[in-house]
C-alpha positions in Angstrom: 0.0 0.0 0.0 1.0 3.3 -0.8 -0.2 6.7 -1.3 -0.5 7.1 -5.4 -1.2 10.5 -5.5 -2.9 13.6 -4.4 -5.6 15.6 -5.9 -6.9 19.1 -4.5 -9.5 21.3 -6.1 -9.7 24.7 -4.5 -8.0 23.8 -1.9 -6.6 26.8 0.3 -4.0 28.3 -2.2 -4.5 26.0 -4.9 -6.7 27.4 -7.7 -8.7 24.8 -9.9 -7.7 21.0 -9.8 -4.2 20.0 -9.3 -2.6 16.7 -8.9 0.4 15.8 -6.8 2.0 11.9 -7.7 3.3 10.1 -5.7 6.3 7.6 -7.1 7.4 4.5 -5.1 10.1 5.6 -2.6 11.0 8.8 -1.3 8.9 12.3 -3.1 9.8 15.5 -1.9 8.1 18.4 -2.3 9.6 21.6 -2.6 9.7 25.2 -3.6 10.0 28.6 -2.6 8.5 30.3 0.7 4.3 30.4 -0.3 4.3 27.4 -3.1 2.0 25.7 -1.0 4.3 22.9 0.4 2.9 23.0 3.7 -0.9 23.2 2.3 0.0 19.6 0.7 0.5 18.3 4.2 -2.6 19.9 5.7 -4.5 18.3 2.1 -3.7 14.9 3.6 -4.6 15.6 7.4 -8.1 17.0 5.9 -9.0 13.9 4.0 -7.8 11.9 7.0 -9.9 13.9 9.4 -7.7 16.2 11.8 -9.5 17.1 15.5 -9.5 21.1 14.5 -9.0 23.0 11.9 -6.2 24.4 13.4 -4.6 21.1 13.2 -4.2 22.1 9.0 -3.2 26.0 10.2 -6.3 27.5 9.7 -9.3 29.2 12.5 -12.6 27.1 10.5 -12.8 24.8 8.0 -14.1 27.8 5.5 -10.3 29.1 5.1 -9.6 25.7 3.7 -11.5 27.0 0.5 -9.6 28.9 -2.0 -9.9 32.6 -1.0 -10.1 33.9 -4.8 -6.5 36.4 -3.8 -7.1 39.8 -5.8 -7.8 38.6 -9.0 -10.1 35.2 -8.7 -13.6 35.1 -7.2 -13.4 32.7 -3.8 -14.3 29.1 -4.1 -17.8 28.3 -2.5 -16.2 24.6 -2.5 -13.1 22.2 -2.3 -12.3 19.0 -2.8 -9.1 16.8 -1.6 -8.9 13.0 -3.0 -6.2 10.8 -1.5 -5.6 7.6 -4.2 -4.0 4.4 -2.4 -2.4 1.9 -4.6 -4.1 -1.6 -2.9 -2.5 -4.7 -4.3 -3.6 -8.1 -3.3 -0.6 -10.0 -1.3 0.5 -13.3 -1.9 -2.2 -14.9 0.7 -5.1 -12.6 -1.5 -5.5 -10.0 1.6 -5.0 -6.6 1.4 -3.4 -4.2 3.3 -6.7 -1.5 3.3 -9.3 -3.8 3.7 -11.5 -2.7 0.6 -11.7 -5.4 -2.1 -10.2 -3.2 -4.8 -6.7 -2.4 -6.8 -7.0 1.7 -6.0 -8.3 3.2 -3.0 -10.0 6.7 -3.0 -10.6 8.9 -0.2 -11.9 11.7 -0.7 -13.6 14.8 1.5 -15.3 18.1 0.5 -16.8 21.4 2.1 -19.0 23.5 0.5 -20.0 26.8 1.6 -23.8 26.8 1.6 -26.2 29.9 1.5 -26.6 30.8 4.6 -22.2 30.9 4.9 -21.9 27.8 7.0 -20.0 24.5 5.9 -21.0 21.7 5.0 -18.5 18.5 5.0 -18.6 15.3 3.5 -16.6 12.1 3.3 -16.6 9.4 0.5 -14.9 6.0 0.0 -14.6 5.1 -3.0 -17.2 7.6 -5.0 -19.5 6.5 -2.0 -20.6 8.7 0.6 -19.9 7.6 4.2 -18.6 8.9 7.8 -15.4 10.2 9.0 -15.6 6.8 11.1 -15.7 4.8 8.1 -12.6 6.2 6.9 -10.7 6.1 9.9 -11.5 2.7 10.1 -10.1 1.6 7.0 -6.8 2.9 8.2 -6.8 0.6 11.6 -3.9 -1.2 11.7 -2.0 0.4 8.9 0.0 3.2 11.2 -1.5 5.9 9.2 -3.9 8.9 10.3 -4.4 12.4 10.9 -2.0 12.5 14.1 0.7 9.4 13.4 4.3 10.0 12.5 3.8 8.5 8.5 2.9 12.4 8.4 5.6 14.9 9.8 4.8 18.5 9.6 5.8 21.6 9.5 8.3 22.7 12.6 7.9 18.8 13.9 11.5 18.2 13.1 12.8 21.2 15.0 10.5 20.1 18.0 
C-alpha cells in the first residue's frame, strides 16, 4: 500500500484541480516560501480527518476554501482525493481492507447559503462517515496524528 497521489481542487492556495503523484520511494516536495508545500500536508490531514482545523493552520474549516486572492472570485467549495495503490498480497488479503486495486478517499466542504460548511466524506465515490474512513486505516500506522505524516516545525520540536 502506498499513497499514489494527491488531488486538490480549490483547496486553500491551490486554484482549480491539481494533482500531486506520488512515485514509489522517497517524493519530496519543494519550492520557494508560499508554493504551498505545507498546504499539501494539511490536504492529507483533511482527508484523514484532523481534530480542529487548526490542526491544518487555519481558524474554521471555510479558510480551507480557495480565497479567490485579488484577481479570482473565492471558491464556494473544495475537494481533496487521497488515491492508495491496494495490491492483493501473496495470501489474496489486502493491506486496506476494501476489495479493490485503488483506494479513494476523498472529502469536500462547500460553503452553503446561509455561509456555514458543509463536510462530507466518500470512500470510493461513495458517501460515508469520517468513522468509516478512519476505520479503514486501523492497523496500517497511518492517520491524521501518526508519524507517517511529519509537519511543518515537527523536526525542530
Amino acid at each position: 500500500m502506498y499513497l499514489k497521489r494527491l488531488e486538490m481542487e480549490n483547496f486553500k492556495s491551490f486554484k482549480g484541480e491539481v494533482v500531486v503523484p506520488y512515485e514509489r520511494g522517497f517524493t519530496a516536495i519543494t519550492g520557494p516560501n508560499g508554493s504551498g508545500k505545507s498546504n499539501c500536508g494539511d490536504a492529507i490531514q483533511f482527508v484523514l480527518g484532523y481534530k480542529s482545523a487548526k490542526d491544518v493552520r487555519a481558524s474554521n474549516v471555510l479558510d480551507l476554501l480557495f480565497n479567490g486572492g485579488k484577481n479570482n472570485k473565492p471558491a464556494k467549495f473544495c475537494k481533496v482525493s487521497l488515491i492508495f495503490d491496494n495490491p492483493e498480497d501473496s495470501d489474496g488479503s489486502r493491506r486496506l481492507k476494501i476489495d479493490a486495486d485503488e483506494v479513494h478517499f476523498t472529502r469536500t466542504v462547500r460553503k452553503t447559503r446561509s455561509g456555514s460548511a458543509s463536510s462530507n466524506y466518500y470512500l470510493n465515490g461513495t458517501s460515508c462517515r469520517k468513522r468509516d474512513v478512519t476505520d479503514v486505516f486501523l492497523g496500517t500506522g497511518l492517520g491524521p496524528r501518526s508519524y507517517a505524516i511529519i509537519e511543518q516545525g515537527m523536526i525542530s520540536q
